[in-house]
C-alpha positions in Angstrom: 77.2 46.8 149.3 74.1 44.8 150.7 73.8 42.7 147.1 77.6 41.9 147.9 77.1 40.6 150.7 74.1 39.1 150.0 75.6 37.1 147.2 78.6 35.6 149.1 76.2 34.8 151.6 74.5 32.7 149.4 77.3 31.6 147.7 78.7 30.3 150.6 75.5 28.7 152.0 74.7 27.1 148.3 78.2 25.8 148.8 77.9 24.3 152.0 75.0 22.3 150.7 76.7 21.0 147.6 79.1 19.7 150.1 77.1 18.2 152.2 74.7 16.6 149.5 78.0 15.2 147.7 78.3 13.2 151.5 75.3 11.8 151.7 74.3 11.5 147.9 76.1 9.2 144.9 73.8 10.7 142.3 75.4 12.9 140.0 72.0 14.2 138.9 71.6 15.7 142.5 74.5 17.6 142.4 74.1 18.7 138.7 70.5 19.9 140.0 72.3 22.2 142.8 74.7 23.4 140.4 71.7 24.7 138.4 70.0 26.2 141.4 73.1 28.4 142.2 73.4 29.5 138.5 69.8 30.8 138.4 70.3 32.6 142.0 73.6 34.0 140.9 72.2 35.2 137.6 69.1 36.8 139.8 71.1 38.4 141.5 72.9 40.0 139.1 70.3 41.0 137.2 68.9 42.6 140.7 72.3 44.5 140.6 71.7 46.1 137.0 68.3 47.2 137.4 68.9 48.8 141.0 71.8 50.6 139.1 70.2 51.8 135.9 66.8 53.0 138.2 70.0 55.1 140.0 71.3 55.9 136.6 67.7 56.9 135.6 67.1 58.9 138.9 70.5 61.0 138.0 69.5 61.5 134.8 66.2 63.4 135.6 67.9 65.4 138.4 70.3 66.8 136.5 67.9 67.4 133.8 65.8 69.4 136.5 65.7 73.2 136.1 65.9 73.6 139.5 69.0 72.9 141.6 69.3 70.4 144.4 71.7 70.4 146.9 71.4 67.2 149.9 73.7 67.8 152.8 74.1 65.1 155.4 73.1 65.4 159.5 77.2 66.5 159.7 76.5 69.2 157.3 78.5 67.8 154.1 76.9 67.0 150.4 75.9 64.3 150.1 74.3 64.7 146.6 73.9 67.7 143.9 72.3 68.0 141.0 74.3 70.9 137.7 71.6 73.3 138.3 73.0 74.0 141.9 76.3 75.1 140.5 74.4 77.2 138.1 71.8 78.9 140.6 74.8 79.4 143.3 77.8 80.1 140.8 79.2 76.9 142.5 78.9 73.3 144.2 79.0 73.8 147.8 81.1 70.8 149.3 79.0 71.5 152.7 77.1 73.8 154.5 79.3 75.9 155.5 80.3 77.0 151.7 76.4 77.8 150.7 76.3 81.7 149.6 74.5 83.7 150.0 74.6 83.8 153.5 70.9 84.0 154.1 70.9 80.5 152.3 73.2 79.0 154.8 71.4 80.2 158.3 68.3 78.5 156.7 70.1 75.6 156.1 71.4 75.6 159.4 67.8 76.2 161.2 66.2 73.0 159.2 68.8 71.1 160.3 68.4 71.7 164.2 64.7 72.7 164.0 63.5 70.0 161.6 61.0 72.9 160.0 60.8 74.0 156.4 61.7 77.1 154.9 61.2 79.4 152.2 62.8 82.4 151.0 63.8 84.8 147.9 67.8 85.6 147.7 69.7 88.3 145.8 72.7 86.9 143.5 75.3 87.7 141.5 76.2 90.9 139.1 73.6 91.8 137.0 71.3 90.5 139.9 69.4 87.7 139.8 66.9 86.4 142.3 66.3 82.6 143.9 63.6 81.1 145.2 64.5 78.6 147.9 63.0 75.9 149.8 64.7 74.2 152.7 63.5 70.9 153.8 64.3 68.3 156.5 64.7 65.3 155.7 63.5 62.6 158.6 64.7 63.7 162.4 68.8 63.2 161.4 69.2 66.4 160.3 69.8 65.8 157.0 68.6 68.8 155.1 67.4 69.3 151.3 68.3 72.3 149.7 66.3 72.6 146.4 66.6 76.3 144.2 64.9 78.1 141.4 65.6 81.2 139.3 62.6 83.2 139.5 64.8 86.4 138.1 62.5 86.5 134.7 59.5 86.2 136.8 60.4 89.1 139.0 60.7 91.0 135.8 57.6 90.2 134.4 55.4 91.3 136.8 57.3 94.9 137.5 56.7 95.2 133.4 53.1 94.4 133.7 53.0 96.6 136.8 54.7 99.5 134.8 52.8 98.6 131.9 49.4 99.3 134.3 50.7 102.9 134.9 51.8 103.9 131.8 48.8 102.9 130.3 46.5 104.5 133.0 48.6 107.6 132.8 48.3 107.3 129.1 45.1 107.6 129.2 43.9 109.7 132.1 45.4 112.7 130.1 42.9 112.6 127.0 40.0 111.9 129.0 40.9 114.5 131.2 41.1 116.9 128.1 37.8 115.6 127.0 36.0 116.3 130.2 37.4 119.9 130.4 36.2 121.0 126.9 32.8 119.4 127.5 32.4 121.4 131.0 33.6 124.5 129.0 30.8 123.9 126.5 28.3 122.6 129.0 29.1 126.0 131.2 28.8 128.6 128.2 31.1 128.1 125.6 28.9 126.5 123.0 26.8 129.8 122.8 30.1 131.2 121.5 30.8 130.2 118.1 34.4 130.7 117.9 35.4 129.0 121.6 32.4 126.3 121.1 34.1 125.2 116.9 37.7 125.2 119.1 36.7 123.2 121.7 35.0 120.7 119.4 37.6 120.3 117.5 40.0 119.9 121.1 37.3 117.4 121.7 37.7 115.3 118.7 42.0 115.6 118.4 41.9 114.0 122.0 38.9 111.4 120.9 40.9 109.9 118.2 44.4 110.0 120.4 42.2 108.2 122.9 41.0 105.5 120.2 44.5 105.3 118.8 46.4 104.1 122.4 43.5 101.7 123.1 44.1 100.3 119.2 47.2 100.4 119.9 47.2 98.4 123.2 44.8 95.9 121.5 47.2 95.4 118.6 50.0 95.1 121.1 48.0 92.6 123.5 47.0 90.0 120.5 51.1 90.4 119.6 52.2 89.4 122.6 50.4 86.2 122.4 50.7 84.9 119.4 48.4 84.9 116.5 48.3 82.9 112.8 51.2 83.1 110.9 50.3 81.0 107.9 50.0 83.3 105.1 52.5 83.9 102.4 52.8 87.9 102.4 54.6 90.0 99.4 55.9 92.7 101.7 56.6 95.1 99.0 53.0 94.9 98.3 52.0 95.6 101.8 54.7 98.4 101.9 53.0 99.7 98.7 49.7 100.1 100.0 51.1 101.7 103.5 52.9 104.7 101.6 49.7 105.5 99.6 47.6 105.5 102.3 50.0 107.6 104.7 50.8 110.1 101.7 47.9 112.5 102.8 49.3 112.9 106.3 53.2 113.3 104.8 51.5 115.9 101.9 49.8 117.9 104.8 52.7 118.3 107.0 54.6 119.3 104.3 56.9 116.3 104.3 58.2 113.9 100.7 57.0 110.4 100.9 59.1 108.6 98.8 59.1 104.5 98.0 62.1 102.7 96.4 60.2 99.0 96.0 61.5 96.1 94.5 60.1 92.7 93.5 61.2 90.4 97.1 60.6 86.7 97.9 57.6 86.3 100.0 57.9 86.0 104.1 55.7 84.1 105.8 53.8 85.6 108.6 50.7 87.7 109.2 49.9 90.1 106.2 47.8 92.3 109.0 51.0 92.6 111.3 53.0 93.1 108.4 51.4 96.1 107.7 51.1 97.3 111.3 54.8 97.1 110.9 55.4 98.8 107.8 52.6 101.6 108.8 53.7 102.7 112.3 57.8 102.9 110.7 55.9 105.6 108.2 53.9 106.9 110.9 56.9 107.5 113.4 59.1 109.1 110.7 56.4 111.7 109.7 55.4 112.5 113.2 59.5 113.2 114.5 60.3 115.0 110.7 59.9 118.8 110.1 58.1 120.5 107.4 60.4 120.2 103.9 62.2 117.0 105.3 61.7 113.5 103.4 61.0 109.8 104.5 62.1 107.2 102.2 61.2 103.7 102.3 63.2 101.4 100.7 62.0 97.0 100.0 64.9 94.6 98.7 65.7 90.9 99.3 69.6 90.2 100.8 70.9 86.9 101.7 67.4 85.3 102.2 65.9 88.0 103.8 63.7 90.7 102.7 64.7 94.0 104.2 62.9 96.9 104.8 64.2 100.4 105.7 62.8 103.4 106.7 64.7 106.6 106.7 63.8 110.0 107.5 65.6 113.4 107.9 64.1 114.3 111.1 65.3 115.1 114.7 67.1 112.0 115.6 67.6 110.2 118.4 70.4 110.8 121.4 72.5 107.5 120.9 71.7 107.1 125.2 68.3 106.7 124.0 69.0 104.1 121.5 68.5 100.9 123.5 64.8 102.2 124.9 63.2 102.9 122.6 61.3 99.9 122.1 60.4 99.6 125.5 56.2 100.6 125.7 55.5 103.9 126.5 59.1 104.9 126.0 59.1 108.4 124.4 62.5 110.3 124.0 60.7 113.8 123.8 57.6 113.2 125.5 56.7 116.9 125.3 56.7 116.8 121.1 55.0 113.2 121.0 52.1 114.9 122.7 51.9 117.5 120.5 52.4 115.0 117.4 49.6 112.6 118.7 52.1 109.4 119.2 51.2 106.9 121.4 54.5 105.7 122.4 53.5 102.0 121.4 54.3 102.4 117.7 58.1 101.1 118.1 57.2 98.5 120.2 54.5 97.1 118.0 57.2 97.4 115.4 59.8 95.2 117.6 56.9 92.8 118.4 56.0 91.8 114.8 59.5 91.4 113.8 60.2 88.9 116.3 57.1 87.3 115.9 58.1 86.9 111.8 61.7 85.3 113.4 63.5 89.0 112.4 65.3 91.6 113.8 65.5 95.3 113.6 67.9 97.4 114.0 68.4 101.6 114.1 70.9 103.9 112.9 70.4 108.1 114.1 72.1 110.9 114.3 70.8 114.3 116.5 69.9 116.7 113.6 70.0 114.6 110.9 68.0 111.9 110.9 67.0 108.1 111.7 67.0 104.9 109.2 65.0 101.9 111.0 65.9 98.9 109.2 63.9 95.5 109.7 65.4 91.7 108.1 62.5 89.0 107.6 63.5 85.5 106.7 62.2 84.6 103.2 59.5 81.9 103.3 62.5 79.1 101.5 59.9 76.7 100.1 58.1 79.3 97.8 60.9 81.7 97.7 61.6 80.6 93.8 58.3 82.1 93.2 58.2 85.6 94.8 
């Protein structure tokens, strides 16, 4: 509005002089030298007119680009200006104040606006919940108020994980070392001038040692998957799968359980050989550990659709389909009772679910109570060297 007026202001004033040199000028020059004069201005102008409206376009552009909502409302309370993200923090556009849910969000709106004093606060929205972090700002003394809002839903989640994740783990461990104190005492106090109690608390002594050095390998393993690592190598995975049933068929032998491998040639997946195998190694392990004596695991490599797909099936308890979606939470046990007495971590599935994403797969389970599970894991196959597997 003020370019407009300022250009038929100077229209009107170039024109006046036109006139008025055409009274008291003959030469044409002159007035061909005005003329030229209010082309330049007028073009100046203009060209003032674009740029203030592309830097508007621009400043638009980045606001609705903004991951945080922003919501102006004017010293009567309407919008004056919203960004998308506000309608997809709030669920909708509020046309003024008096339309901001929830309501906690409006009476801070309203108490910036009359006491000119910013606010923050966390609000509750929404079904599955999500939570907002909101800051409420005045703008000058009119009253105007600036709403602007972020989801802070997933980092609400994250630290009740890690804080979970603290107590597991302490719990975790707390109950071997607690075993390993008692049996030393019980030696210390007497025990170890009897042979039979002192060779049965030794050997109490060294089952809860190596639990012990299996959750703190396995909280390492899990740490370094969580953030990241090399994926560079080219990895035959029914090599890796090989080498994991050979070296777990001691354990399977002694608990009286068939290890069996159906392994074919497959393409190779790119990744991280070590994780691969961490993979591959804690399927076995969990199927041995949760199968009875005369049961069988299988494991089974073949290449689908450009993936290579390993499966792992066992003839063990099973798993209670409510269970199903947990069990690759960390520490998740179904039967924490028996995974004590099998010497599971509860870390081993979710070092499994870890990897997999990490290699840009997915896994998947299939059980039945009684009768068994079959874990099954698709990896993409490395497409630039997959003619040569």
């Amino acid at each position: 509005m003020m370019e407009t007026v300022l250009l038929m202001a100077i229209s009107a004033a170039v024109g006046a002089a036109i006139a008025g040199v055409a009274i008291r000028a003959s030469s044409r020059r002159s007035l061909r030298s005005v003329e030229r004069q209010l082309d330049r201005a007028t073009a100046e102008l203009h060209a003032t007119e674009r740029s203030s409206q592309e830097r508007r376009d621009v400043q638009d552009l980045i606001l609705d680009a903004m991951e945080e909502g922003v919501l102006l409302l004017g010293p009567d309370g309407d919008r004056i200006f919203s960004n998308a993200s506000i309608g997809r923090h709030l669920g909708t556009v509020p046309d003024s104040v008096d339309a901001i849910l929830p309501v906690d969000l409006q009476r801070a709106a309203r108490r910036v606006g009359s006491a000119h004093d910013v606010e923050r606060l966390e609000v509750e929205i929404g079904s599955p919940a999500r939570w907002l972090l909101a800051t409420v700002l005045p703008i000058g003394e009119t009253g105007a108020v600036l709403l602007v809002v972020r989801d802070v839903t997933q980092a609400k989640q994250l630290i009740a994980m890690r804080r979970d994740f603290v107590a597991n783990a302490s719990h975790e461990l707390k109950t071997p070392v607690a075993s390993i104190r008692a049996a030393a005492e019980t030696l210390r106090d007497g025990a170890i001038n009897d042979p039979p109690a002192a060779q049965r608390f030794t050997e109490q002594l060294e089952r809860e040692a190596i639990r012990l050095s299996r959750i703190i390998a396995d909280l390492l393993d899990l740490s370094r998957l969580e953030s990241g690592g090399e994926m560079d190598e080219q990895v035959r995975v029914d090599v890796v799968a090989t080498d994991e049933v050979e070296r777990l068929q001691d354990m399977a032998r002694a608990r009286g359980i068939a290890l069996q491998a159906n392994v074919r040639r497959v393409p190779l997946v790119e990744g991280s050989g070590r994780d691969l195998a961490l993979l591959v190694r804690n399927l076995i392990d969990n199927a041995i550990r949760y199968t009875s004596t005369g049961g069988s695991v299988d494991v089974t490599i073949s290449a689908s659709d450009d993936h290579v797909i390993l499966r792992v099936e066992d003839t063990g308890i099973g798993i209670p389909q409510r269970e199903l979606p947990r069990i690759f939470e960390r520490f998740y046990r179904v039967d924490r009772a028996r995974s004590r007495d099998t010497g599971g971590t509860g870390l081993g599935l979710a070092i499994v679910k870890h990897v997999t994403e990490n290699h840009g797969g997915d896994v998947r389970v299939d059980s039945e109570l009684g009768r068994g599970t079959t874990f099954e894991v698709r990896l993409p196959v490395d497409h630039e060297r997959s003619s040569d597997p």
